[in-house]
C-alpha positions as CSV (number, residue, x, y, z in Angstrom):
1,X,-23.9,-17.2,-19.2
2,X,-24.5,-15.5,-16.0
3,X,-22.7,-12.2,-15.1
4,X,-19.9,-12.0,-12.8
5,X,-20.7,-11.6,-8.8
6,X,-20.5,-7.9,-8.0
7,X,-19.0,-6.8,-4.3
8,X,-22.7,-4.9,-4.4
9,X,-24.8,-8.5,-4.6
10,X,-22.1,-10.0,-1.8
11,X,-22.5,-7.2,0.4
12,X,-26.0,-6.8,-0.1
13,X,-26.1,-10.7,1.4
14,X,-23.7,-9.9,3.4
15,X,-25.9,-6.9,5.2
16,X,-28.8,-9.2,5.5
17,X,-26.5,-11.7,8.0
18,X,-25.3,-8.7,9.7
19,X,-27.4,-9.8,12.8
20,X,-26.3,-13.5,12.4
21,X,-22.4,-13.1,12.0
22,X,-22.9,-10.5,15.0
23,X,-25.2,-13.2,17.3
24,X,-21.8,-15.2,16.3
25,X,-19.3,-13.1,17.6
26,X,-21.4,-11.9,20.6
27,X,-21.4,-15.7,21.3
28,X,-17.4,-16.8,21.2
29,X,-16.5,-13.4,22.7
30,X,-18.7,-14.4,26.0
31,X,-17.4,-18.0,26.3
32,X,-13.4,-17.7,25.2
33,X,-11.2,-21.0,26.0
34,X,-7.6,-21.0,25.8
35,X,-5.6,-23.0,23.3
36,X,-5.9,-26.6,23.3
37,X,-9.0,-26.3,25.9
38,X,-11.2,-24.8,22.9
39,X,-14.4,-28.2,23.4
40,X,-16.5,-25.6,23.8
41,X,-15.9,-23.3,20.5
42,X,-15.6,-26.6,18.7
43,X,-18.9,-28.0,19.3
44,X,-20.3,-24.1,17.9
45,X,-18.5,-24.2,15.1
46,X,-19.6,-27.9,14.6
47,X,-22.9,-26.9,15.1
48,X,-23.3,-24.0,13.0
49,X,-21.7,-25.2,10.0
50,X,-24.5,-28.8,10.3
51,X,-27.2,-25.7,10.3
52,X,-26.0,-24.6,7.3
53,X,-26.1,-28.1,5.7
54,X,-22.5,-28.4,6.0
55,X,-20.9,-31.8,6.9
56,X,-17.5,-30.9,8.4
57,X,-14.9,-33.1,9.8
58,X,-12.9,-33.0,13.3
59,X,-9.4,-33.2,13.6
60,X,-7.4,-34.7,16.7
61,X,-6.4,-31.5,17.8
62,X,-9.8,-30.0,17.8
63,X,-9.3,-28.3,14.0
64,X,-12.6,-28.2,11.9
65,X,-12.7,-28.3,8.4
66,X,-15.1,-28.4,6.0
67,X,-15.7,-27.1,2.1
68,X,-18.3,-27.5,-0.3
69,X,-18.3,-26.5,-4.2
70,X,-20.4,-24.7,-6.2
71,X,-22.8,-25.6,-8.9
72,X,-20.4,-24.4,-12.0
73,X,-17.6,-26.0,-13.3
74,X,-14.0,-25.3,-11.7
75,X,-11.6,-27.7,-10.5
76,X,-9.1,-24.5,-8.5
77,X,-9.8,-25.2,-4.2
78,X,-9.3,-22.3,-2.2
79,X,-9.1,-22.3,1.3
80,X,-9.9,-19.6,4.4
81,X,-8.5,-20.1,7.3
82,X,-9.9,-18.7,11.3
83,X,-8.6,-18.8,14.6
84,X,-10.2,-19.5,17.4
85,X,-8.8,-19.6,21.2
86,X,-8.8,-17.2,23.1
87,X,-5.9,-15.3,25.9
88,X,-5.8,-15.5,29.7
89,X,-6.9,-12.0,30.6
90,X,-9.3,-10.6,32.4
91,X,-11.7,-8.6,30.2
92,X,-12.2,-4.7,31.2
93,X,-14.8,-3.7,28.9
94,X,-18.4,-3.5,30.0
95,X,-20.9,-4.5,26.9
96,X,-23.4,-6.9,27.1
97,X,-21.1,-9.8,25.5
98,X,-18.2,-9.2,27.9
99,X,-16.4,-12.5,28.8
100,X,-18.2,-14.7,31.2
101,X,-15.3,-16.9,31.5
102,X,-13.2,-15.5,34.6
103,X,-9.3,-14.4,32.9
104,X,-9.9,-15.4,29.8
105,X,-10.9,-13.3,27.1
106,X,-10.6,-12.8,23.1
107,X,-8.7,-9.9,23.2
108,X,-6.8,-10.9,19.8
109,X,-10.2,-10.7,18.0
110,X,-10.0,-14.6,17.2
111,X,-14.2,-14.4,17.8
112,X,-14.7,-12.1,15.2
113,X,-12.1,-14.1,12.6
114,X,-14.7,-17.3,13.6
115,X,-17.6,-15.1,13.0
116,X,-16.9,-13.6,10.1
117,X,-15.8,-17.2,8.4
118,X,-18.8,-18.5,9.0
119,X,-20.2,-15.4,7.8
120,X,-18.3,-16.1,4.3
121,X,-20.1,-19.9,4.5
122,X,-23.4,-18.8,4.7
123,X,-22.6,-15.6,2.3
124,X,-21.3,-18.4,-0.5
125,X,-23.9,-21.0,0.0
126,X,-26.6,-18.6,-1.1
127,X,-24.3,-17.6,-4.3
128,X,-23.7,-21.7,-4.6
129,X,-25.7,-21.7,-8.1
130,X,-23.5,-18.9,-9.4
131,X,-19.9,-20.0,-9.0
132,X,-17.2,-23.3,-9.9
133,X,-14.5,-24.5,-7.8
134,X,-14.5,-25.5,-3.9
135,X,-13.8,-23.5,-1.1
136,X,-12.8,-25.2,2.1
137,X,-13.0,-23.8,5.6
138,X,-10.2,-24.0,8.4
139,X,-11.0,-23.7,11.6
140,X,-7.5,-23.4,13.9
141,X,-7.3,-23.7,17.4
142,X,-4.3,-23.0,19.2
143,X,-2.8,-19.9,17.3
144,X,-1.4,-18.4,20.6
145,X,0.2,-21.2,22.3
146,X,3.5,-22.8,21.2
147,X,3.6,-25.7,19.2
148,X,-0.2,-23.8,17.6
149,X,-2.2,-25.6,15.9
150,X,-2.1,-25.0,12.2
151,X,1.2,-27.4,12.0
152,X,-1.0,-30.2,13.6
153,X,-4.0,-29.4,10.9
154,X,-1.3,-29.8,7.9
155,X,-0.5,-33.3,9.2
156,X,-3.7,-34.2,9.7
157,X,-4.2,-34.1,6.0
158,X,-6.3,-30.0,6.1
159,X,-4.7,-29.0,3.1
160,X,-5.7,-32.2,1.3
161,X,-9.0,-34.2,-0.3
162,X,-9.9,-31.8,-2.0
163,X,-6.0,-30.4,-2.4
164,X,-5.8,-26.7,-1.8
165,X,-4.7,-24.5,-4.1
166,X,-4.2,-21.7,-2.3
167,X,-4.8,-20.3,1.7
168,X,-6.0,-17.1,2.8
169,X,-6.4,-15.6,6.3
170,X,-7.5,-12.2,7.5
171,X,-6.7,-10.8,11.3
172,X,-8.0,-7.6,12.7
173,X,-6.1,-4.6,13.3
174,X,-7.1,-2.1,16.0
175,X,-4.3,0.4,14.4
176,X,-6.5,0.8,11.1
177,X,-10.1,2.3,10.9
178,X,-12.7,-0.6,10.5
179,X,-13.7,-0.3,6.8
180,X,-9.9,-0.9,5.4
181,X,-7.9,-3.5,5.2
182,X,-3.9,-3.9,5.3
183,X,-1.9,-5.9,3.1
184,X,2.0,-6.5,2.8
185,X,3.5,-8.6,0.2
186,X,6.4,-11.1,0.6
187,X,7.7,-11.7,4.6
188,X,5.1,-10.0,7.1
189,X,4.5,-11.8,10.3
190,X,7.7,-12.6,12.3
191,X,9.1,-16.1,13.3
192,X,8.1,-16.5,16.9
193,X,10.6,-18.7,19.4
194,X,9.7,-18.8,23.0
195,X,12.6,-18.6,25.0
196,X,12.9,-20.8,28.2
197,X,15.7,-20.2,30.5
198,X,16.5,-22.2,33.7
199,X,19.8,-21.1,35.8
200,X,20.6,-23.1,38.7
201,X,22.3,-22.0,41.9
202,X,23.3,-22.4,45.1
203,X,20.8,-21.0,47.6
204,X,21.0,-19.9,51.0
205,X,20.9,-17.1,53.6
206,X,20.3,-14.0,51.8
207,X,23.4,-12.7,54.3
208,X,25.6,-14.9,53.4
209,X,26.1,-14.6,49.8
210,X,29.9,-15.1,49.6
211,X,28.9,-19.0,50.7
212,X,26.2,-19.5,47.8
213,X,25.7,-19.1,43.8
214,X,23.3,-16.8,43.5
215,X,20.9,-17.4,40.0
216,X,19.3,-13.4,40.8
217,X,22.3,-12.2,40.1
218,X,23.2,-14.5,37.2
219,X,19.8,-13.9,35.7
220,X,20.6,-10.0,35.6
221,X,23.4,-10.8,33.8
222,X,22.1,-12.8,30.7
223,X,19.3,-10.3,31.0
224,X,21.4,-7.3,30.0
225,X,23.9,-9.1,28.0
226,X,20.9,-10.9,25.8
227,X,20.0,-7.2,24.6
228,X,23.8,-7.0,22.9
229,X,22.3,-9.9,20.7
230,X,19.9,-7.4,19.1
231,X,22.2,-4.2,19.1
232,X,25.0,-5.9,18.2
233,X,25.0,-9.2,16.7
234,X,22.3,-8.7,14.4
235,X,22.5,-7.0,11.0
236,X,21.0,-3.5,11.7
237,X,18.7,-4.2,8.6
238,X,17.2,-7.5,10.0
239,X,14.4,-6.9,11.8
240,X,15.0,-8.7,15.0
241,X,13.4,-8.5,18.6
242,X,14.3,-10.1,21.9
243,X,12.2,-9.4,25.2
244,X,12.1,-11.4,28.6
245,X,8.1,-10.8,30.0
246,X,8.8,-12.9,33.0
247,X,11.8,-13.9,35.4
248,X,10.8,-16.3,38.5
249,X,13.3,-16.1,41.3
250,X,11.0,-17.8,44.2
251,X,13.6,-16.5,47.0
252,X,12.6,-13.7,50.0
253,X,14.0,-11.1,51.3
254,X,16.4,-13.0,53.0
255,X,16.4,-16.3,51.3
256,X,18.4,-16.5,47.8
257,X,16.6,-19.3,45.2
258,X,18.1,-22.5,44.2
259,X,17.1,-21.8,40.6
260,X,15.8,-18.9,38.6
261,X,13.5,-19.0,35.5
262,X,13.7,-16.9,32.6
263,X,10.5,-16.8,29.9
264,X,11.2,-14.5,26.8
265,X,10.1,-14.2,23.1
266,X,12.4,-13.9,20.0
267,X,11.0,-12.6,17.1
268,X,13.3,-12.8,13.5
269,X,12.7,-13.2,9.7
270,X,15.5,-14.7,8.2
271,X,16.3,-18.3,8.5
272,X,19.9,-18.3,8.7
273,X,19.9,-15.7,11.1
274,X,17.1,-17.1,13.1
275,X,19.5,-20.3,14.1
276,X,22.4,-18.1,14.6
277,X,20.2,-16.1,17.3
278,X,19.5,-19.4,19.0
279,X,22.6,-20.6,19.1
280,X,24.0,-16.9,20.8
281,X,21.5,-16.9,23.3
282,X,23.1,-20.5,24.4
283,X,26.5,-19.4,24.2
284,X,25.9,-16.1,26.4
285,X,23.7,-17.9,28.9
286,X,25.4,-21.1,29.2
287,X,28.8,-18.8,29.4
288,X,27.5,-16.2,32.2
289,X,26.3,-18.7,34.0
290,X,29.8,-21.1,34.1
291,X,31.8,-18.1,34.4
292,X,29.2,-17.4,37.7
293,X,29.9,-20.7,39.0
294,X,25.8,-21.8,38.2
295,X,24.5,-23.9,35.7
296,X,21.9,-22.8,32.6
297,X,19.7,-24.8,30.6
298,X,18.4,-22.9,27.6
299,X,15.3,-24.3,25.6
300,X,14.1,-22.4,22.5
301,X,10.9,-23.3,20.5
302,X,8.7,-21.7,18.0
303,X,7.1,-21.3,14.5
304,X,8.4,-19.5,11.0
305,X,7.4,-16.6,10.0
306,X,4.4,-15.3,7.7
307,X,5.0,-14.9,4.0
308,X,3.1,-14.2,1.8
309,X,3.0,-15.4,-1.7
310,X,4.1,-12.7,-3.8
311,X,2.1,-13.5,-6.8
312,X,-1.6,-14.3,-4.8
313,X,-0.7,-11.2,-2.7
314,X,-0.6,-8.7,-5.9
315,X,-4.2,-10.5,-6.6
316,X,-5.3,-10.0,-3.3
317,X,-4.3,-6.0,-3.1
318,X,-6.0,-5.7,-6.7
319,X,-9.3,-7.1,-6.1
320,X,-9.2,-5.3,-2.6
321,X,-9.1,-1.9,-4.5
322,X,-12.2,-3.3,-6.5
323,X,-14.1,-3.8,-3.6
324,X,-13.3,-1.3,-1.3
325,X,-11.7,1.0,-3.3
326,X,-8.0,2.0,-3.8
327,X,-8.7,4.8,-0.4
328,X,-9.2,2.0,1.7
329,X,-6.4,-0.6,1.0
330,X,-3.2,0.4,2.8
331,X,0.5,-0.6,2.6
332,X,1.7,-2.0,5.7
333,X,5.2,-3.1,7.5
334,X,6.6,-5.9,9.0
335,X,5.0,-7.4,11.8
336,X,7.0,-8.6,14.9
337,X,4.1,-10.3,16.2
338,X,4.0,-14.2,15.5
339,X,1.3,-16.1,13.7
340,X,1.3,-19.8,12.6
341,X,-0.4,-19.2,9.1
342,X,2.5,-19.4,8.2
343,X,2.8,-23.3,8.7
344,X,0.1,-23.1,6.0
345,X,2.0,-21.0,3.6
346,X,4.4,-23.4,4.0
347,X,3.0,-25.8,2.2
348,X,0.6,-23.9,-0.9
349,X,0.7,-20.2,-1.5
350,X,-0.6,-18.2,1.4
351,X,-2.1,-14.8,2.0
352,X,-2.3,-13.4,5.6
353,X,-4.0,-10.0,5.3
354,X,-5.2,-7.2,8.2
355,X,-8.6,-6.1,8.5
356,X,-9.4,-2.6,10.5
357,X,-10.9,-3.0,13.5
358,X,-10.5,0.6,15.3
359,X,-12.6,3.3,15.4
360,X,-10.5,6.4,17.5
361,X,-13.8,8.6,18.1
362,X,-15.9,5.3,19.6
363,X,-13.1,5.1,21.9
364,X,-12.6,1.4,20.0
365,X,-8.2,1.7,20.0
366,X,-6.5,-0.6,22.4
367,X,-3.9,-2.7,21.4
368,X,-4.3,-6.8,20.9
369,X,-3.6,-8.4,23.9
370,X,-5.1,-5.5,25.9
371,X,-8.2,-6.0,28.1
372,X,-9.9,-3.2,26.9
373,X,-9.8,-4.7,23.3
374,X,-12.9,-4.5,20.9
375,X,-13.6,-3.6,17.2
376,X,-15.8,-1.1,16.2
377,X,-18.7,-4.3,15.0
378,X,-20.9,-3.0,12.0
379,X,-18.4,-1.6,9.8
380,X,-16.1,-4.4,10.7
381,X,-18.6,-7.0,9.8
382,X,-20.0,-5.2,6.9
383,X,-16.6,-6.3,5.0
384,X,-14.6,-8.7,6.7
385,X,-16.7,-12.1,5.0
386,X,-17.8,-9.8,2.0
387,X,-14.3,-9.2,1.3
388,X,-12.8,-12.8,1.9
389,X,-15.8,-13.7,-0.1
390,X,-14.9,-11.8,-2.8
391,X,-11.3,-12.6,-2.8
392,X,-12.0,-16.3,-3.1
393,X,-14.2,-16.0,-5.7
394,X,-12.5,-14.0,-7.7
395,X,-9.3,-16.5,-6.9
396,X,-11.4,-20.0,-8.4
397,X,-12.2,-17.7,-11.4
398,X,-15.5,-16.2,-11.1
């Protein structure tokens, strides 16, 4: 019988692909697409995984999946899920691999989640004669753009032939040094709803207010009132947020719009409470604006929030320590940021866990979604497809 895999033999393979997984990233982060434009990142994907000896299969929405098993007995299927689009921002940094596509950029590290999966493929086809069960590979596009794309994978039949036992995902976090990892049992990521609002008027002569409906003044209204929603409708022990990023009133100085729009994010973890939110913001809107003499048309869309399986998640954290050691294996909090892993988890046991990405003396700490964004590479990639390796192993039994 041969021994069990050690994280010293997976990261010993996983140092010798160092240069691979990094030609990878260096790669996606040049040429980002945004969601449901990702042909491009596809086809690399595609392409990579056939170089490997890897059929894979493409969904309608532009998905890839693919999974292989090893040469041991095991019948448990475990899947690892990646992101791929990328945000429209214009990149800031100056390294050789800066984004050649004008405003867009992967400043939510979904290059380096691609990467380092198909770091794990090539990692676990080299250990193919030493472990049972399957592992199948998810490739998402579309994570930051309502209705996502991991919603459109399930139905397309992802989690199925060969039917997954459990999921597991890993995103980068700029907030934690690159050589740990973050991990939160039970609810994590927040539900995200994008919040459309469209408040129609009378315009006119920016004199001559008394003889219109003005939607400025309307929208400045539901914009203060909205905030009562979250100081004083919702339990103070419900994590809830509520912000408005963008209001469009295309009036001039002296010309009052027809029609105002209102784009805004709410971001909740309980169900019930979720609907209720909705169903205020309607009320106040809709009310404001009749008392106002305008008319509002509210439209609210999102995905649920990410949690994780409380049983795989204990697992996870445990064989974590192993690897890295228990130093390097934090606790976190809730996250009010949005992810649609969670339309995975939905259907099998999930586990959505943070890998550091920041390194404060490199100068390698700003924010996701900021165009100075960038992880600190060699540590990063010396454990983020040893790790989900490792995990996965470990998870079919080996």
């Amino acid at each position: 019988m041969m021994p069990p895999l050690s994280p010293k033999e997976i990261l010993a393979i996983s140092d010798e692909l160092m240069s691979v997984m990094l030609e990878d990233r260096h790669h996606l982060h040049q040429y980002p697409e945004l969601s449901f434009q990702e042909e491009n990142t596809t086809l690399y994907i595609q392409t990579q995984l056939k170089k490997m000896g890897l059929a894979c299969t493409l969904l309608p929405n532009r998905g890839v999946v693919a999974h292989f098993k090893g040469k041991l007995p095991g019948e448990k299927v475990v899947a690892l899920r990646a992101d791929f689009d990328a945000l429209p921002i214009q990149e800031q940094n100056e390294k050789p691999y800066k984004s050649r596509n004008t405003g867009v950029m992967h400043a939510c590290g979904h290059d380096v989640h691609t990467a380092a999966l198909l770091g794990v493929a090539r990692i676990l086809l080299a250990l193919q004669p030493r472990f049972g069960g399957t592992v199948k590979f998810l490739f998402q596009p579309a994570e930051e753009k309502f209705p996502g794309g991991a919603r459109a994978m399930v139905e397309a039949g992802a989690l199925k032939g060969p039917d997954v036992d459990v999921v597991l995902a890993q995103h980068v976090m700029p907030e934690l040094e690159a050589g740990k990892v973050g991990v939160k049992a039970g609810r994590y990521a927040a539900a995200n709803d994008e919040v459309n609002i469209t408040i129609k008027g009378r315009g006119g002569h920016g004199a001559l207010p008394h003889a219109l409906v003005d939607p400025v003044i309307v929208a400045a209204q539901i914009l203060l009132s909205m905030q009562t929603i979250v100081s004083r409708v919702a339990n103070p022990t419900e994590p809830t947020v509520l912000s408005f990023g963008k209001i469009v009133a295309d009036g001039a100085n002296n010309i009052i719009p027809e029609v105002v729009h209102m784009y805004g994010t709410l971001r909740t973890f309980d169900k019930a409470w979720r609907q209720q939110a909705h169903e205020k913001i309607k009320q106040i809107s809709q009310g404001i604006a009749e008392a106002m003499g305008a008319s509002c048309e509210v439209h609210i869309q999102g995905f649920s929030n990410v949690e994780n399986d409380e049983p795989l998640t204990a697992e996870v954290i445990a064989w974590s320590r192993e690897f890295l050691g228990e130093e390097n294996v934090v606790a976190l909090d809730y996250w009010m940021a949005g992810e649609d892993f969670g339309e995975f988890a939905r259907d099998v046991p999930g586990c959505y866990y943070r890998i550091g990405s920041g390194n404060v003396e490199k100068g390698i700490d700003a924010p996701l979604h900021n165009p100075r964004f960038d992880v600190d590479e060699e540590p990063l990639f010396r454990i983020s497809s040893a790790l989900m390796t490792y995990i996965a192993l470990k998870k079919l039994g080996n």
